[in-house]
VMD Tcl script that draws the C-alpha trace (Angstrom):
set ca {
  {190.05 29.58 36.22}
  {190.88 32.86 34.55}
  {194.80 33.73 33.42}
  {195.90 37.20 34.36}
  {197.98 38.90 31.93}
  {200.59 40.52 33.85}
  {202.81 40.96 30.50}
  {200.69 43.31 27.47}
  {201.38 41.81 23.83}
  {203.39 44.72 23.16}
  {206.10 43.87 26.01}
  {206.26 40.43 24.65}
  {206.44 41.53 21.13}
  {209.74 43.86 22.14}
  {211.26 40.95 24.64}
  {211.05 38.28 21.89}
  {212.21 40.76 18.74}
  {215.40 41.49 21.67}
  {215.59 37.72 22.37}
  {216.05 37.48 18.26}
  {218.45 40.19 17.92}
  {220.66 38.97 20.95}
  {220.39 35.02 19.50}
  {223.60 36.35 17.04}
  {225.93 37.44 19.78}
  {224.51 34.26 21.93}
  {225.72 30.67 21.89}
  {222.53 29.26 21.83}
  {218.48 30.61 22.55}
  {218.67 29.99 26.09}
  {221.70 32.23 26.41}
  {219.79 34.78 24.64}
  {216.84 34.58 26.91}
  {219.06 34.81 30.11}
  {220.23 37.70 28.57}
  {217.09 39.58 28.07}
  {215.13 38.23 30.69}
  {216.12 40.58 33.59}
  {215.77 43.63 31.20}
  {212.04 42.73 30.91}
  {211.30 41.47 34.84}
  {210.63 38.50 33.65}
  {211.37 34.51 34.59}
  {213.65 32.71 31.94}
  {211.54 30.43 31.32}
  {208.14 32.53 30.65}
  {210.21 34.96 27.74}
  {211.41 30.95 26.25}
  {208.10 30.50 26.07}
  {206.83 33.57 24.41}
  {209.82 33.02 22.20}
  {208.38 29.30 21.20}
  {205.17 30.25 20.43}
  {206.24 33.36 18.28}
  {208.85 30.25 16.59}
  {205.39 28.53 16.14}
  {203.17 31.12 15.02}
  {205.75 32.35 12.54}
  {206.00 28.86 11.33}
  {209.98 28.50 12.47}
  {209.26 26.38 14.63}
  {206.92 22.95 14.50}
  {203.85 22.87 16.25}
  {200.29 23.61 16.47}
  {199.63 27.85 15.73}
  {198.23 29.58 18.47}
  {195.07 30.64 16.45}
  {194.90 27.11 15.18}
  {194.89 25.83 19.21}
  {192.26 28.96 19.72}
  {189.78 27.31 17.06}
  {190.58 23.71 18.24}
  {189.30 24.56 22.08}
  {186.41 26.64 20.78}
  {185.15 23.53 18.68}
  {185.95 21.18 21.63}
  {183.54 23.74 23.65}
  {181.23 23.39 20.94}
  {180.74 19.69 20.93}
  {180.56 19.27 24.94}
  {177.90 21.58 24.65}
  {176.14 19.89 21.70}
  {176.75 16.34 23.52}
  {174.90 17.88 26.84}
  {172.20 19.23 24.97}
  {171.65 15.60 23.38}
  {171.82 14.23 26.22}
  {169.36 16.38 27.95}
  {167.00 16.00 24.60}
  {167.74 12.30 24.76}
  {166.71 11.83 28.27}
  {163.30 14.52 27.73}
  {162.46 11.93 24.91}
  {162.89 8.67 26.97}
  {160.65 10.56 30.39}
  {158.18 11.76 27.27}
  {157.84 7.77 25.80}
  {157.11 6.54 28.83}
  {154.32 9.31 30.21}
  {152.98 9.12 27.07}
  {152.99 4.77 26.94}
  {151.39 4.58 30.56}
  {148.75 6.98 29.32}
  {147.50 5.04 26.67}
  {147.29 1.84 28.91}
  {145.42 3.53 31.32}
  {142.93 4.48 28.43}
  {142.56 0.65 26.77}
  {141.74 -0.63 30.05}
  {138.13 -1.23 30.39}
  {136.28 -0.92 33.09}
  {133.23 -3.74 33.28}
  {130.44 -3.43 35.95}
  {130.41 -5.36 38.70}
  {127.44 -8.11 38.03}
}
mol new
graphics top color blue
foreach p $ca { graphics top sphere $p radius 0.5 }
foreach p [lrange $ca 0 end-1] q [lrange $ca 1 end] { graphics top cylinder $p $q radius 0.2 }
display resetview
């Protein structure tokens, strides 16, 4: 399930540096955002966002850093893929024990002539 980006990083770059420049005439952030919001053709809520994560990234605001989260899900990717591959290796070793365990019964059973 693939976002499209219908906002470049430039148009969020602008809305949130307006969002910032408006937050001194404003009351509060979400005043600011209502504000700006229209200007861009954007919801409220998506240009609060952007302005969050900029808050974030810039270290203004607590969180988790959007290249931080980037690394975190590509090492979570990483290890699903590692535990699948041990578990395929794991159950390639287990078929290969027991092929290779009936194989050598077959060849200590001896076979006696019928007197």
């Amino acid at each position: 399930m693939s976002k499209t980006n219908k906002y470049s990083p430039e148009v969020k770059e602008r809305a949130v540096r307006l969002v910032q420049e408006a937050r001194k005439d404003r009351p509060s952030l979400w005043a600011a955002v209502e504000s700006i919001a229209p200007m861009i053709g954007c919801s409220t809520v998506t240009l609060h966002d952007w302005v969050k994560k900029h808050e974030i990234d810039t270290g203004v605001r607590d969180g988790i850093p959007t290249a931080e989260r980037e690394r975190i899900k590509a090492l979570e990717r990483e290890v699903k893929e590692l535990r699948q591959a041990n578990e395929i290796l794991r159950l390639a070793s287990a078929f290969s024990r027991r092929r290779s365990s009936t194989a050598s019964r077959r060849s200590e059973v001896v076979y006696r002539p019928a007197p």
